[in-house]
NULOMI-783908 format. One line per field, with one value per residue (C-alpha): residue number from 1; residue in three letters; z negated, x negated, y. Coordinates in nm, 2 decimals, padded with zeros to 4 digits. Example, Ala and Ser with C-alpha at 12.3 -4.5 7.8 and 13.67 -1.06 7.14 Angstrom:
BEGIN
pos 1:2
code ALA:SER
c3 -00.78:-00.71
c1 -01.23:-01.37
c2 -00.45:-00.11
//
This chain:
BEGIN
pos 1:2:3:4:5:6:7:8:9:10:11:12:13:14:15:16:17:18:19:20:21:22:23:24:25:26:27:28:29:30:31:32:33:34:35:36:37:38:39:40:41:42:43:44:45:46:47:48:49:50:51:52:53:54:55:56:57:58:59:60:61:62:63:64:65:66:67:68:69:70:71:72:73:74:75:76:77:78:79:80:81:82:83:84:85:86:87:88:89:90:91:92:93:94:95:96:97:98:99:100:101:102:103:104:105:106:107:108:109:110:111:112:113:114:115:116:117:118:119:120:121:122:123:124:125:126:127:128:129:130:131:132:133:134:135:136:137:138:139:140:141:142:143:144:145:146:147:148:149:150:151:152:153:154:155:156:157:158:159:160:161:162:163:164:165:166:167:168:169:170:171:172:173:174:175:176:177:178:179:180:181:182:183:184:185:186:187:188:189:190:191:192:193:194:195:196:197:198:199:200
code UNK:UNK:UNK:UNK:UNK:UNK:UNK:UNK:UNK:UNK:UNK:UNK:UNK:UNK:UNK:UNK:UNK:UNK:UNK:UNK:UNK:UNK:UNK:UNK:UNK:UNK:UNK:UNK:UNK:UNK:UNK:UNK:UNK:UNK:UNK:UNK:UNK:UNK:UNK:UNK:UNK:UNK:UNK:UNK:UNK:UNK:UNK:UNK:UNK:UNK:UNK:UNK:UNK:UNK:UNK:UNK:UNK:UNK:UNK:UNK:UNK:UNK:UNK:UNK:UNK:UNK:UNK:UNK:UNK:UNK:UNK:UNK:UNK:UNK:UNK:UNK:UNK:UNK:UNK:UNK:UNK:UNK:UNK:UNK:UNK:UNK:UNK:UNK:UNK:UNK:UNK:UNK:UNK:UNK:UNK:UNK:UNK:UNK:UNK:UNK:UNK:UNK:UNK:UNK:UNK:UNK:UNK:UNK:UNK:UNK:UNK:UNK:UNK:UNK:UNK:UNK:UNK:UNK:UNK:UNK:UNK:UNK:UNK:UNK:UNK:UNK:UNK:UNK:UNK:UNK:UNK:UNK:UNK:UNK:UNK:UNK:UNK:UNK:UNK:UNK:UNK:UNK:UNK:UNK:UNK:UNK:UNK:UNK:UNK:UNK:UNK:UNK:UNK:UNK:UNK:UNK:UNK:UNK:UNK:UNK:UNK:UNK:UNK:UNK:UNK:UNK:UNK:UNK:UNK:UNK:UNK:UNK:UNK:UNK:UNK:UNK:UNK:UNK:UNK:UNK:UNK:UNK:UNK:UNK:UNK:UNK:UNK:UNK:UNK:UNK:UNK:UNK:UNK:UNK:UNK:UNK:UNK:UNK:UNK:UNK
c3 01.43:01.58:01.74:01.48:01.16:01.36:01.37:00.99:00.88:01.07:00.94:00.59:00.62:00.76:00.46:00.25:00.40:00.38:00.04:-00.03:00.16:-00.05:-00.40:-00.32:-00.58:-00.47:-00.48:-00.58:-00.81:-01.21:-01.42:-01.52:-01.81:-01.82:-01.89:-01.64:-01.34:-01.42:-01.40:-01.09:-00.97:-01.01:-00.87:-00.53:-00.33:00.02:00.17:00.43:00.40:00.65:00.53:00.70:00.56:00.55:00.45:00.37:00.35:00.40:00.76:00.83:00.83:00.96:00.98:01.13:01.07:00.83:00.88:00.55:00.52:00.24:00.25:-00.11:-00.13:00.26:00.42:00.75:00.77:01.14:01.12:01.48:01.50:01.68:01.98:01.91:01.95:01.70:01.44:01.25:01.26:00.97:00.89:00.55:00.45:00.27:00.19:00.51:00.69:01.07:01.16:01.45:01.54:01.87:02.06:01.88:01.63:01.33:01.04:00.69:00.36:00.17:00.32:00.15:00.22:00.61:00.65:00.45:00.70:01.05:00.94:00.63:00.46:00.13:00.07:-00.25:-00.01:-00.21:-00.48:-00.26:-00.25:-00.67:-00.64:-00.37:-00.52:-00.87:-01.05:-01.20:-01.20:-01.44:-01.40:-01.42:-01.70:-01.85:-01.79:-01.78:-01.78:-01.75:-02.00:-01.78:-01.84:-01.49:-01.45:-01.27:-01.28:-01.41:-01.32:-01.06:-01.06:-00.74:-00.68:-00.54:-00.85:-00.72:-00.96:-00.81:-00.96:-00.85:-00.89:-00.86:-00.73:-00.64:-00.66:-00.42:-00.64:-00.60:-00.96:-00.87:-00.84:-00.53:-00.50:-00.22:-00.25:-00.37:-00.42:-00.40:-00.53:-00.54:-00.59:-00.22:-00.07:-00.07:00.07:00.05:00.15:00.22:00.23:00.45:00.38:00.18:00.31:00.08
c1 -02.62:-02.31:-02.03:-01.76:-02.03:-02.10:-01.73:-01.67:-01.99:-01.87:-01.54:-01.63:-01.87:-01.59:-01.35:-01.63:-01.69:-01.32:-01.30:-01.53:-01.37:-01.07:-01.20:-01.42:-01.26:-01.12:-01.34:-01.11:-01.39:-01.34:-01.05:-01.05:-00.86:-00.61:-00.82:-01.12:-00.85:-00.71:-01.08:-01.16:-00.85:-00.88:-01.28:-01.07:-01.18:-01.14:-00.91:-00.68:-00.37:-00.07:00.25:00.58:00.76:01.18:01.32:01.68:01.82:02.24:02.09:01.91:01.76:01.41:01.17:00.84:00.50:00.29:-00.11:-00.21:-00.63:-00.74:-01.11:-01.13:-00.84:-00.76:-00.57:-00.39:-00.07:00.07:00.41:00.55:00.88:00.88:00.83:00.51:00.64:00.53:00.78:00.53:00.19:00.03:-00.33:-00.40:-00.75:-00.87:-00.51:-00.37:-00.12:-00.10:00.25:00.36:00.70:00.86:00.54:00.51:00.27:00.32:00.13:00.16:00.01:00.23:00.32:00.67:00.77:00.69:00.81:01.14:01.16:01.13:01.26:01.51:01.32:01.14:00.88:00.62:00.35:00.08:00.12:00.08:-00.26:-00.21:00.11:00.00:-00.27:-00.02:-00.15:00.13:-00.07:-00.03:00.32:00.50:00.66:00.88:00.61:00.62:00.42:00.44:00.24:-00.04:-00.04:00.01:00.21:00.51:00.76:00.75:00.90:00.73:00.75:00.64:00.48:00.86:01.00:01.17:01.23:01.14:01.15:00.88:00.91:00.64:00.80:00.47:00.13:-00.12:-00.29:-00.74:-00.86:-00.76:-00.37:-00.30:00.09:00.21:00.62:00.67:01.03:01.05:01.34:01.51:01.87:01.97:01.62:01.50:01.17:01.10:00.74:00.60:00.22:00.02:-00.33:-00.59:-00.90:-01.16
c2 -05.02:-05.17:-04.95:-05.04:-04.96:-04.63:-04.53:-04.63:-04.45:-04.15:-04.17:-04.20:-03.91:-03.67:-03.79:-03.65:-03.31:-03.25:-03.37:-03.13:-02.84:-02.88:-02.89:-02.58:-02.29:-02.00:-01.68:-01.40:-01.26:-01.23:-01.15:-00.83:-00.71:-00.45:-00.15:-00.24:-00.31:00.01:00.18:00.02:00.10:00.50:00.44:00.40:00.66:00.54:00.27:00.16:-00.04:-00.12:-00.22:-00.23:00.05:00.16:00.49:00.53:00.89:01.03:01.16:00.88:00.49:00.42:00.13:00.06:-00.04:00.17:00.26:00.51:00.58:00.78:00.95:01.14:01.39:01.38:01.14:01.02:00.85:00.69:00.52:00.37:00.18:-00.19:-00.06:00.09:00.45:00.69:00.81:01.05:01.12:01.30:01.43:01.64:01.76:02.08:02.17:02.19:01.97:01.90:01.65:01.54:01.42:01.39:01.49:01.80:01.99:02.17:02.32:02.39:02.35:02.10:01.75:01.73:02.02:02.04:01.64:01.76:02.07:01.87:01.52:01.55:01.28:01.45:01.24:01.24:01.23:01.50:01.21:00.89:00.83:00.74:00.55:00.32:00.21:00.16:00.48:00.68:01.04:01.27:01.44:01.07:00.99:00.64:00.38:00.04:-00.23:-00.63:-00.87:-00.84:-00.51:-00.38:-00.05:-00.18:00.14:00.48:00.83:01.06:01.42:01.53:01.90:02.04:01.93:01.64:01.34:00.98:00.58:00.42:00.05:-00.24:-00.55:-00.77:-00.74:-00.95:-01.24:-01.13:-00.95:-00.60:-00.70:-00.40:-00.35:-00.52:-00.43:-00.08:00.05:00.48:00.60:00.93:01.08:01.03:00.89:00.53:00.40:00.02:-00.09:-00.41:-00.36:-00.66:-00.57:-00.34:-00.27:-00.13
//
């Protein structure tokens, strides 16, 4: 076969692979309705996200980078600033809380209450594991949902009796719809999250 028919044939037969590449469908699995996303949803057990995460309070403003992974009821939360040093680190099982901040340890039995003690910032954290994954719970209250009919803000109570908004700006695009921007909200508290990826 001459060199030039060679180079044609070949060309030709790389237009067609690449053709093919492109029209291949995406995979994001089936579309679920309302009702069986919220099921599997709640099924959720154990997963990891990271998100880039801010928190707004009249003492302070802090940002960093976000690692949450939930087993069951226990969970461990690291958040470092973009310098990689760590702002909080925070392991609850079996009701009991161990944080560290600034290189030091402390214990208690409630998350909020011991991160409101050492840091000022009252965070829902006992209620966290629902509202990242887009669960309101059952203390929350003024739900809403969009036409798709994906809970996208309600009112959280948490277990000190603090009111927040929680607010859904985005969700990614695969058949389970995870949050991916979640606004917190309280009277003088504001937590803005950007998650990058779920891993279930």
């Amino acid at each position: 076969m001459p060199k030039a028919v060679k180079i044609l044939f070949s060309l030709l037969l790389l237009t067609f692979l690449l053709s093919g590449c492109s029209l291949k469908p995406r995979t994001d699995g089936p579309i679920l309705t309302a009702q069986q996303r919220q099921d599997r949803i709640e099924q959720l057990q154990h997963f990891e996200l990271t998100a880039t995460m801010g928190i707004q309070s009249p003492a302070d403003n802090v940002s960093g980078s976000l690692l949450w992974q939930q087993q069951a009821d226990d969970y461990r939360a690291r958040m470092n600033n973009s310098f990689g040093i760590s702002i909080f680190r925070l392991d609850s099982s079996a009701g009991s809380t161990r944080l560290q901040v600034r290189g030091e340890d402390y214990q208690a039995s409630n998350s909020s209450e011991l991160m409101l003690a050492l840091t000022g910032w009252s965070l829902p954290l006992d209620e966290m594991p629902l509202w990242l994954k887009g669960l309101a719970g059952d203390h929350a209250s003024a739900k809403e949902y969009d036409e798709l009919g994906r809970l996208i803000a309600f009112t959280l109570q948490d277990r000190s009796g603090d009111h927040w908004q929680v607010r859904y700006e985005s969700f990614f695009s695969d058949s389970l719809a995870l949050p991916r921007r979640i606004v917190v909200q309280s009277d003088d508290i504001r937590i803005r999250l950007l998650i990058r990826s779920w891993q279930l």
